[in-house]
PDB file of N, CA, C and O in Angstrom, chain B, residues numbered from 101:
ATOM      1  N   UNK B 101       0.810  -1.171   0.000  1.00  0.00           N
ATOM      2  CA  UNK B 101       0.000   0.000   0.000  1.00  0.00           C
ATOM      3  C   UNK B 101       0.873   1.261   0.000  1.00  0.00           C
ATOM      4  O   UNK B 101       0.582   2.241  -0.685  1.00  0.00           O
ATOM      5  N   UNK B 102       2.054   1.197   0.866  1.00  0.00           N
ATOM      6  CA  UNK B 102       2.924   2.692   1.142  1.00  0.00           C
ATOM      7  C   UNK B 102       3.229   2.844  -0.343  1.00  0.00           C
ATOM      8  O   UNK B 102       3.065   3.891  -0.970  1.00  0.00           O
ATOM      9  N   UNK B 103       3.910   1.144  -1.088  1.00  0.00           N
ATOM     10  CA  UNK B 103       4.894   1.706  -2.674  1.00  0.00           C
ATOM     11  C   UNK B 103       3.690   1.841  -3.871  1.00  0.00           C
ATOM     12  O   UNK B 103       3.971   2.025  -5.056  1.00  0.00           O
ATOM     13  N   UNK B 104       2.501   1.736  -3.430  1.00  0.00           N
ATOM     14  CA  UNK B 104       1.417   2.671  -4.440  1.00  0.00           C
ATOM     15  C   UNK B 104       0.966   3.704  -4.372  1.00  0.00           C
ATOM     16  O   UNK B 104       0.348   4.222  -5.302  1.00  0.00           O
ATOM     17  N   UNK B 105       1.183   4.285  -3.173  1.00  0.00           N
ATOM     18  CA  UNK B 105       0.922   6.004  -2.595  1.00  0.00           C
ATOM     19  C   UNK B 105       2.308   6.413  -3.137  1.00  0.00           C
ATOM     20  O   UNK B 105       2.261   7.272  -4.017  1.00  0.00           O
ATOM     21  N   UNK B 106       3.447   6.000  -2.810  1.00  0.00           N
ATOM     22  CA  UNK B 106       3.915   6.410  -3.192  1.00  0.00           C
ATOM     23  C   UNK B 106       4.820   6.647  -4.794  1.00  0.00           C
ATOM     24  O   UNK B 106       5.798   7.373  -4.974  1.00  0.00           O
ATOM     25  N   UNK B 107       4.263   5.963  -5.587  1.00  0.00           N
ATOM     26  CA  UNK B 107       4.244   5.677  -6.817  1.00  0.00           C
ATOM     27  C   UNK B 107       3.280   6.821  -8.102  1.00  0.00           C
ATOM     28  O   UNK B 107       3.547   7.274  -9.215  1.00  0.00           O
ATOM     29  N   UNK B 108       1.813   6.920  -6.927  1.00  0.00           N
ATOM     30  CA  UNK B 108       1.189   7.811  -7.263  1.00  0.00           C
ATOM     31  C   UNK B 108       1.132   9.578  -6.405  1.00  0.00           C
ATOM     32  O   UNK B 108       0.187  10.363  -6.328  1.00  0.00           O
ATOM     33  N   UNK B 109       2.794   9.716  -5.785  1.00  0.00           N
ATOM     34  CA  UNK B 109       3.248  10.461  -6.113  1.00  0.00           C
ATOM     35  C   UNK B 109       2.821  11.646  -4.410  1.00  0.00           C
ATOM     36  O   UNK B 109       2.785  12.866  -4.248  1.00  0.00           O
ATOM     37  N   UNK B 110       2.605  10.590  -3.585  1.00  0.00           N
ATOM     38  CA  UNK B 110       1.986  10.612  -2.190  1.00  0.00           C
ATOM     39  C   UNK B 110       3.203  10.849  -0.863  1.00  0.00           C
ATOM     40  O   UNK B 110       3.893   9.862  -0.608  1.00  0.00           O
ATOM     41  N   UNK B 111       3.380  11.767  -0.278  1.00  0.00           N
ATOM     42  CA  UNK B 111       4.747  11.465   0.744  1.00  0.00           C
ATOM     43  C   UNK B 111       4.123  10.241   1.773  1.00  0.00           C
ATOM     44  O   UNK B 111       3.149  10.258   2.526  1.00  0.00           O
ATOM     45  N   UNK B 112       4.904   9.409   1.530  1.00  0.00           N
ATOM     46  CA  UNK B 112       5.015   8.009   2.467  1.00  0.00           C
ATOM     47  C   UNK B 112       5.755   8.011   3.445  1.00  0.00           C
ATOM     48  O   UNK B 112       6.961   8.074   3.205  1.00  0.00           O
ATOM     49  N   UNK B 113       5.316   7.946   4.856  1.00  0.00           N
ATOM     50  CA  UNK B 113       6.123   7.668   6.196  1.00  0.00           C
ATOM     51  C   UNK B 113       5.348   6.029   6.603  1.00  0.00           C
ATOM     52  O   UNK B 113       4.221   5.651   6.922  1.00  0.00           O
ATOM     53  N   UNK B 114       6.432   5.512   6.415  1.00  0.00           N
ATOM     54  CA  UNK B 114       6.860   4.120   7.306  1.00  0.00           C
ATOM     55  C   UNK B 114       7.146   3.761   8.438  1.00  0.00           C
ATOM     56  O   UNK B 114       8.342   4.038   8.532  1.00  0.00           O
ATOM     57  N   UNK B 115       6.635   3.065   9.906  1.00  0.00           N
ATOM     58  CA  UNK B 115       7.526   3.155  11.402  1.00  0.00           C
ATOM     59  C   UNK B 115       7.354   1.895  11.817  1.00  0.00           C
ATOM     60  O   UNK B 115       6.251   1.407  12.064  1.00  0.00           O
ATOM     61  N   UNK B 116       8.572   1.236  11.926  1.00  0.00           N
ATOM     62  CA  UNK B 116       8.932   0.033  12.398  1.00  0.00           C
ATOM     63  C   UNK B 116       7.904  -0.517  13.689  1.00  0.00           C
ATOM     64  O   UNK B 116       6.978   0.158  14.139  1.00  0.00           O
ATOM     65  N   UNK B 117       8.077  -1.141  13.909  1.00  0.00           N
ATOM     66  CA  UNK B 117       7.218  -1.400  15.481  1.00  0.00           C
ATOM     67  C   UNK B 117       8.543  -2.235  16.143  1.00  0.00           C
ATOM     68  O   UNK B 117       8.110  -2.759  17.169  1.00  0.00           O
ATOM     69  N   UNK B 118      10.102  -2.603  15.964  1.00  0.00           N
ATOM     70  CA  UNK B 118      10.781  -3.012  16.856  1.00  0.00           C
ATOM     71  C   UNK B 118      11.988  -2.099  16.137  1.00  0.00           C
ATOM     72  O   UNK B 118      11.711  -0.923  15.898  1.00  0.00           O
ATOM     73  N   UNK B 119      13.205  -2.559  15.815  1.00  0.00           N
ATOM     74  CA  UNK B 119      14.081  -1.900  15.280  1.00  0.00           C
ATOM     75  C   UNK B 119      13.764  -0.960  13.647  1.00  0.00           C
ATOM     76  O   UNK B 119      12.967  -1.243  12.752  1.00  0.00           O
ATOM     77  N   UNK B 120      14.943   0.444  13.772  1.00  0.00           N
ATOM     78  CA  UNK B 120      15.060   0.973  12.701  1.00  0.00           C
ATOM     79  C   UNK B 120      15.474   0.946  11.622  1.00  0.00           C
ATOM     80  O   UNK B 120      16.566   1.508  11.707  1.00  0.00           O
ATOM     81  N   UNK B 121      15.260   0.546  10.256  1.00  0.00           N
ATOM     82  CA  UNK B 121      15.476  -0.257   9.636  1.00  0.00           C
ATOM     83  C   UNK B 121      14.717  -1.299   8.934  1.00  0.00           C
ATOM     84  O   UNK B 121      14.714  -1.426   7.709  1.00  0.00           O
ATOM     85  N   UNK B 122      13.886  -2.256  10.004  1.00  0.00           N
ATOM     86  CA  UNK B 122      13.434  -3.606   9.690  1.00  0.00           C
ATOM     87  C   UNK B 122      14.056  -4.289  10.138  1.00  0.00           C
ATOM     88  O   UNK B 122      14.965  -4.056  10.935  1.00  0.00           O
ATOM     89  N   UNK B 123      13.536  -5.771   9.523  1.00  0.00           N
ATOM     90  CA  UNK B 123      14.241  -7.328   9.640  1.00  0.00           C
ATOM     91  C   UNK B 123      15.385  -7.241   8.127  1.00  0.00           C
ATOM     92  O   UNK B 123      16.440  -7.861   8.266  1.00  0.00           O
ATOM     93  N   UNK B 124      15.230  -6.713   7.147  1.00  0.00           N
ATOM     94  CA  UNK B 124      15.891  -7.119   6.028  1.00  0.00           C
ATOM     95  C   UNK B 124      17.581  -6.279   6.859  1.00  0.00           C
ATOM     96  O   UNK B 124      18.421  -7.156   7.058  1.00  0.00           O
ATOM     97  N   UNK B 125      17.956  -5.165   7.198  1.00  0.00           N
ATOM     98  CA  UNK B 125      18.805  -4.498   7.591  1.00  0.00           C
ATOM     99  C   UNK B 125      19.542  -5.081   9.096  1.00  0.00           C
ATOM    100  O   UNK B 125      20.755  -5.141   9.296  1.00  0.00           O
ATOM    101  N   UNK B 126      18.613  -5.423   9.923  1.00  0.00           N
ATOM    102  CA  UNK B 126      19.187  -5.746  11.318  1.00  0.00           C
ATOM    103  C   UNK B 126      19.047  -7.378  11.100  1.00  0.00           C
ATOM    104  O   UNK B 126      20.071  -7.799  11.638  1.00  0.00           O
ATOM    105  N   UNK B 127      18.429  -8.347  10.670  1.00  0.00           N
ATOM    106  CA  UNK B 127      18.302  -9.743  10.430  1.00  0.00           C
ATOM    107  C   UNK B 127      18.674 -10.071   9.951  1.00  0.00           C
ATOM    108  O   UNK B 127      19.699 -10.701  10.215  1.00  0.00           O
ATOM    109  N   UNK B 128      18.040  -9.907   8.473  1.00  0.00           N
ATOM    110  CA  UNK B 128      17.429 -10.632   7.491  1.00  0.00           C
ATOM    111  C   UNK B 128      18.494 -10.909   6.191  1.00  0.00           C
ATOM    112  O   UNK B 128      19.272 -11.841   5.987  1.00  0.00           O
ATOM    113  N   UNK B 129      18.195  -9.736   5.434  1.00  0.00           N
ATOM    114  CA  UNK B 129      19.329 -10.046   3.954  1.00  0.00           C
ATOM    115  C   UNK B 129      20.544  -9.252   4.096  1.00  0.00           C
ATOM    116  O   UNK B 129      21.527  -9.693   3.501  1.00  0.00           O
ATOM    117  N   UNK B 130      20.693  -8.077   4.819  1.00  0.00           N
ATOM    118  CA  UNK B 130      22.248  -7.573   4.828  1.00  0.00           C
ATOM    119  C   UNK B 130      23.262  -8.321   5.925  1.00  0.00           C
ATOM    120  O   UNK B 130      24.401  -8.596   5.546  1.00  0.00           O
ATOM    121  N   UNK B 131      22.882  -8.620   7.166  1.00  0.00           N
ATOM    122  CA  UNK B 131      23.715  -9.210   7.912  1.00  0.00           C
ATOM    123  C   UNK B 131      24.172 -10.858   7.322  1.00  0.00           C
ATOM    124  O   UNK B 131      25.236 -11.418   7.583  1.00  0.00           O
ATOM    125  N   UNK B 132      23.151 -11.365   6.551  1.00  0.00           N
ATOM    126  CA  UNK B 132      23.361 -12.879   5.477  1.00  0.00           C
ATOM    127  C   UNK B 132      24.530 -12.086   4.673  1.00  0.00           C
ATOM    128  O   UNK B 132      25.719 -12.398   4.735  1.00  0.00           O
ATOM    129  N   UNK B 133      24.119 -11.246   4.074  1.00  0.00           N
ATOM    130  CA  UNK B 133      25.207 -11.071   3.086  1.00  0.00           C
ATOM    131  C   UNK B 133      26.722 -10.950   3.529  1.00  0.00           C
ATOM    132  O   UNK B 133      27.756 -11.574   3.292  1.00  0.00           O
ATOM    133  N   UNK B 134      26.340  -9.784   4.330  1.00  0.00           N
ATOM    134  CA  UNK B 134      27.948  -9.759   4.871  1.00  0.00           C
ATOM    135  C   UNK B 134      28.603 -10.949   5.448  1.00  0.00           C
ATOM    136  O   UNK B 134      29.826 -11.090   5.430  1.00  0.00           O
ATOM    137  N   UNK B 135      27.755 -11.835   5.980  1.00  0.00           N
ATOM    138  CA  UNK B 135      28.432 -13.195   6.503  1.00  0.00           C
ATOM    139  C   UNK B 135      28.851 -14.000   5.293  1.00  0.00           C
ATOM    140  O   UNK B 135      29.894 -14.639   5.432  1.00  0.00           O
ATOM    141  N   UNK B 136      28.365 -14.066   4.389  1.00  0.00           N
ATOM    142  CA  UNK B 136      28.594 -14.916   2.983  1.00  0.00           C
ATOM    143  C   UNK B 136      30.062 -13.933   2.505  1.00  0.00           C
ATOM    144  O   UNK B 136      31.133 -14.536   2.445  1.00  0.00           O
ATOM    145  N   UNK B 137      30.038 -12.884   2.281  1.00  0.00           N
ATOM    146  CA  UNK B 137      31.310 -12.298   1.705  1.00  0.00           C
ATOM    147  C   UNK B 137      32.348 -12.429   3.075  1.00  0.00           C
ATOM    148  O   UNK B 137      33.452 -12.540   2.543  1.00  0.00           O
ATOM    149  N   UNK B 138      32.489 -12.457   4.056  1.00  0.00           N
ATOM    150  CA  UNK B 138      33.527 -12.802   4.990  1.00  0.00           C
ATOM    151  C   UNK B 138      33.686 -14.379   4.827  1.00  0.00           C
ATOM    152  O   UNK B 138      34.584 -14.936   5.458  1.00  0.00           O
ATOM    153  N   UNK B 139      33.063 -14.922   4.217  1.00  0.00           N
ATOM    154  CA  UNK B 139      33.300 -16.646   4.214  1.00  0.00           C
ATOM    155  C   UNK B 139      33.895 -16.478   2.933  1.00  0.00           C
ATOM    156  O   UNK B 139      35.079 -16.797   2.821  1.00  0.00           O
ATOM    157  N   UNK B 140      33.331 -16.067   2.023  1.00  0.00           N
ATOM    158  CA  UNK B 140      33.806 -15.947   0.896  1.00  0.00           C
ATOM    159  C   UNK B 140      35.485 -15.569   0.528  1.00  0.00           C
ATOM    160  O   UNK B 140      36.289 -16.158  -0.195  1.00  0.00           O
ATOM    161  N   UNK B 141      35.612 -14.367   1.337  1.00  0.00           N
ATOM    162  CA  UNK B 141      37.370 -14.132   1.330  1.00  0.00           C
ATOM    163  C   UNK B 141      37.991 -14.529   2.102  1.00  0.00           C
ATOM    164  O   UNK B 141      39.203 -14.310   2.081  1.00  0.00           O
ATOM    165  N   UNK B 142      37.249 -15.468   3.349  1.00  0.00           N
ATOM    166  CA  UNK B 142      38.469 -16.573   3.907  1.00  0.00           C
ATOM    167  C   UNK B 142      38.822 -17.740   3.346  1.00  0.00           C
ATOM    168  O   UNK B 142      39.915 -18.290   3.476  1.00  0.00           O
ATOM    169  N   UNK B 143      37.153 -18.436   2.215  1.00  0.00           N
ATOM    170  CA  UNK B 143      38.114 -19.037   1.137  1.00  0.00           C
ATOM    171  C   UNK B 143      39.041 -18.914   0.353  1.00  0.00           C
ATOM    172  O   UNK B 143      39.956 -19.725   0.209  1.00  0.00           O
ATOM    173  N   UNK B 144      38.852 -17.579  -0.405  1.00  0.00           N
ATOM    174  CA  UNK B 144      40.143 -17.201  -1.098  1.00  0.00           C
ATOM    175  C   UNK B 144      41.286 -17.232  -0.079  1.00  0.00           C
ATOM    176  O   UNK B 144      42.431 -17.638  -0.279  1.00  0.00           O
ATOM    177  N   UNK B 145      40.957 -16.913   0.641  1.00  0.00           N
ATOM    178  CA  UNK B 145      42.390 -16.903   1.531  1.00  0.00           C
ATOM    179  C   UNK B 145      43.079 -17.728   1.618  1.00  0.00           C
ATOM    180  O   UNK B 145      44.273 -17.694   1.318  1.00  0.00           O
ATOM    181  N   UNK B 146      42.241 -19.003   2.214  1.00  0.00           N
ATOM    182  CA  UNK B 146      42.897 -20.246   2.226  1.00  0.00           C
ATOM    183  C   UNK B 146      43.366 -20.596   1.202  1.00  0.00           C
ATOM    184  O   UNK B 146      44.541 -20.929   1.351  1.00  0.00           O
ATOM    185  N   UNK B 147      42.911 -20.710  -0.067  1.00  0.00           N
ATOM    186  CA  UNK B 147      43.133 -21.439  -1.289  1.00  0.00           C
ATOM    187  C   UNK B 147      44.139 -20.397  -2.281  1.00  0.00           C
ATOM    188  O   UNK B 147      44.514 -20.435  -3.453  1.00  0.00           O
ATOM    189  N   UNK B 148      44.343 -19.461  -1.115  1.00  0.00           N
ATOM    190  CA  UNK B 148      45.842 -18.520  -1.853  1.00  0.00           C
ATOM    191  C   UNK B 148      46.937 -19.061  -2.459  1.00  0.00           C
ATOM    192  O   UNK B 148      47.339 -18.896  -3.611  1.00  0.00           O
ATOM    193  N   UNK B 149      47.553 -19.980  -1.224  1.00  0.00           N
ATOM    194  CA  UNK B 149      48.776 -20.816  -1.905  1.00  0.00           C
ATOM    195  C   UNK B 149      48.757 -21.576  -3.425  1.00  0.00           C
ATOM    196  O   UNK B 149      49.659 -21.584  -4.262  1.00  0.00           O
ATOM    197  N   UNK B 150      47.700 -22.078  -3.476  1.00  0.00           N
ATOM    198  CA  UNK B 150      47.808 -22.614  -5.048  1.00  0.00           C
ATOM    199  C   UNK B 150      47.569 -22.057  -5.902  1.00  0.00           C
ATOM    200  O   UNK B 150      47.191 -22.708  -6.876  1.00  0.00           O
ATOM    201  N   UNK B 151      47.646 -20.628  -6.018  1.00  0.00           N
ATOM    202  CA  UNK B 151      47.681 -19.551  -7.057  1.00  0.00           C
ATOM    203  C   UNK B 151      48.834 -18.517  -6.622  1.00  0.00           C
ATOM    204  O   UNK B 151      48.892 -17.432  -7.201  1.00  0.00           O
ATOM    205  N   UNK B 152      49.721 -18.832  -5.640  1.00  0.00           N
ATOM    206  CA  UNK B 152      51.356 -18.508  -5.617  1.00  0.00           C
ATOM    207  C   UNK B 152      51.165 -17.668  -4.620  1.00  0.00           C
ATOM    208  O   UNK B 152      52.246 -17.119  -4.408  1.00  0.00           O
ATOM    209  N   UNK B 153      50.104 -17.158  -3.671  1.00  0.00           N
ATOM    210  CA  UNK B 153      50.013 -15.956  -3.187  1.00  0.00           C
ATOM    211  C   UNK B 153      50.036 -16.705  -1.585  1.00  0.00           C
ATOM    212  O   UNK B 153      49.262 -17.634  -1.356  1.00  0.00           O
ATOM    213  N   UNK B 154      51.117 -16.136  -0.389  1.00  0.00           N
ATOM    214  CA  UNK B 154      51.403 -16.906   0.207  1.00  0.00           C
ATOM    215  C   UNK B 154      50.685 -15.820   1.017  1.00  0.00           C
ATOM    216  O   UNK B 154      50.822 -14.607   0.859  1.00  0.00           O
ATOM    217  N   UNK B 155      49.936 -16.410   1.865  1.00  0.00           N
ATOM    218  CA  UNK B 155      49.267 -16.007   2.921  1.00  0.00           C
ATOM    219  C   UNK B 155      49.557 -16.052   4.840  1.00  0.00           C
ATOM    220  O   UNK B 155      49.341 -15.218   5.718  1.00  0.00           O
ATOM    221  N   UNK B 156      50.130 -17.447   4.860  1.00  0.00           N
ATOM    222  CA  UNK B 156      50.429 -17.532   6.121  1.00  0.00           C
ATOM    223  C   UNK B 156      49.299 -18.247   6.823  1.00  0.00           C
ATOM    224  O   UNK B 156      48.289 -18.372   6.129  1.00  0.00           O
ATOM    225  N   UNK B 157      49.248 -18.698   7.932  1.00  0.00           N
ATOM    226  CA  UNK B 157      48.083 -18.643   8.382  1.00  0.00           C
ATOM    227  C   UNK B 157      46.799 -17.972   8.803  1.00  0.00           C
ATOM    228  O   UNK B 157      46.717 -17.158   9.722  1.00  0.00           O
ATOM    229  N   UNK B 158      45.623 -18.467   7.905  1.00  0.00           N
ATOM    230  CA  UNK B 158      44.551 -17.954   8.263  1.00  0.00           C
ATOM    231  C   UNK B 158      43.685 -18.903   9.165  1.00  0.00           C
ATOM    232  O   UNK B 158      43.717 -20.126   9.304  1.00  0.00           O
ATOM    233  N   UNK B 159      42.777 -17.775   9.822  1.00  0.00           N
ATOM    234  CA  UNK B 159      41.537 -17.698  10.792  1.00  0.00           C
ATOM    235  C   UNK B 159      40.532 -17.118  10.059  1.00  0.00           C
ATOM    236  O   UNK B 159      40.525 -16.696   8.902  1.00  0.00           O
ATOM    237  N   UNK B 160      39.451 -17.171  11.139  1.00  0.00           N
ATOM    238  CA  UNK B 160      38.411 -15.839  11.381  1.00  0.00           C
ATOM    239  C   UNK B 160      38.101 -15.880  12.603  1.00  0.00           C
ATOM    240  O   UNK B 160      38.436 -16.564  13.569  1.00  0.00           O
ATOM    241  N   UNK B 161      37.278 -14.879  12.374  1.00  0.00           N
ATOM    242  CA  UNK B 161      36.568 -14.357  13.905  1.00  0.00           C
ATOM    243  C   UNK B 161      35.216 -13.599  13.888  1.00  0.00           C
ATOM    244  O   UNK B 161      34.976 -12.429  13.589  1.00  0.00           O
ATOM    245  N   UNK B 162      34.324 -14.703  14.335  1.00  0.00           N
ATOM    246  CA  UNK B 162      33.170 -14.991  14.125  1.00  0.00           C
ATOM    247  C   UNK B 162      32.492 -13.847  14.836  1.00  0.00           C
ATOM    248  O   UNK B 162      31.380 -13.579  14.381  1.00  0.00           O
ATOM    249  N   UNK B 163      33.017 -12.917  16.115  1.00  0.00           N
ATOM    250  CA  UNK B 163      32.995 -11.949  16.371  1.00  0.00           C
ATOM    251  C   UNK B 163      32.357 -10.835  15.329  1.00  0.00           C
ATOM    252  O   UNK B 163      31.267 -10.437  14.916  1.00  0.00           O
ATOM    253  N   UNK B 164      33.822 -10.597  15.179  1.00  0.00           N
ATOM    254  CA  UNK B 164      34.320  -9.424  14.162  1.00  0.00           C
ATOM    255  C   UNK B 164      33.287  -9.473  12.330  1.00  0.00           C
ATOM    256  O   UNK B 164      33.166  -8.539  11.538  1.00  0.00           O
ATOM    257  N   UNK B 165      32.885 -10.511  12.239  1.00  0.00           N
ATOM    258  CA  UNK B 165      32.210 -10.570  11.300  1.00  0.00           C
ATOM    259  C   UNK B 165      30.822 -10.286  11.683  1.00  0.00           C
ATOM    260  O   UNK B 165      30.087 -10.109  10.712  1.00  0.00           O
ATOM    261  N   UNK B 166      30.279 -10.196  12.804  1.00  0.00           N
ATOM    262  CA  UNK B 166      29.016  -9.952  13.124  1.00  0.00           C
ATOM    263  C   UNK B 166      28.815  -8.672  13.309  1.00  0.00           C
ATOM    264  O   UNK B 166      27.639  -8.376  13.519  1.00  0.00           O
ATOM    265  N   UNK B 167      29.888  -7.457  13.298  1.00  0.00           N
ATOM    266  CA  UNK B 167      29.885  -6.449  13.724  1.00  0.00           C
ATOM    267  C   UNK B 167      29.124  -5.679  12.500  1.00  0.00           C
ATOM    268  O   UNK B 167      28.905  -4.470  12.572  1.00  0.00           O
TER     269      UNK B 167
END
């Protein structure tokens, strides 16, 4: 209903009833994402050496990725 008012050109105010944002921003699809791209470049990481690029030992920190 808000993206047809506002489509037909209506100022639309939206208000959460728990966090600001939503579920897609504090839950849902951005905090997924960012967890998939931190997995994502600790694979590359790991799999550095067999493309000549010496890394050393890697981790993560399951922490620091939630931030």
């Amino acid at each position: 209903m808000a993206e047809k008012a506002a489509h037909q050109g209506q100022t639309v105010l939206l208000v959460e009833k728990e966090h600001h944002g939503g579920v897609c921003l504090n839950r849902g699809c951005i905090p997924t994402k960012t967890l998939l791209n931190s997995a994502k470049h600790y694979v590359h990481a790991k799999k550095a050496p067999e493309f000549g690029v010496i890394t050393g030992e890697v981790s993560f920190d399951l922490q620091k990725m939630m931030v």
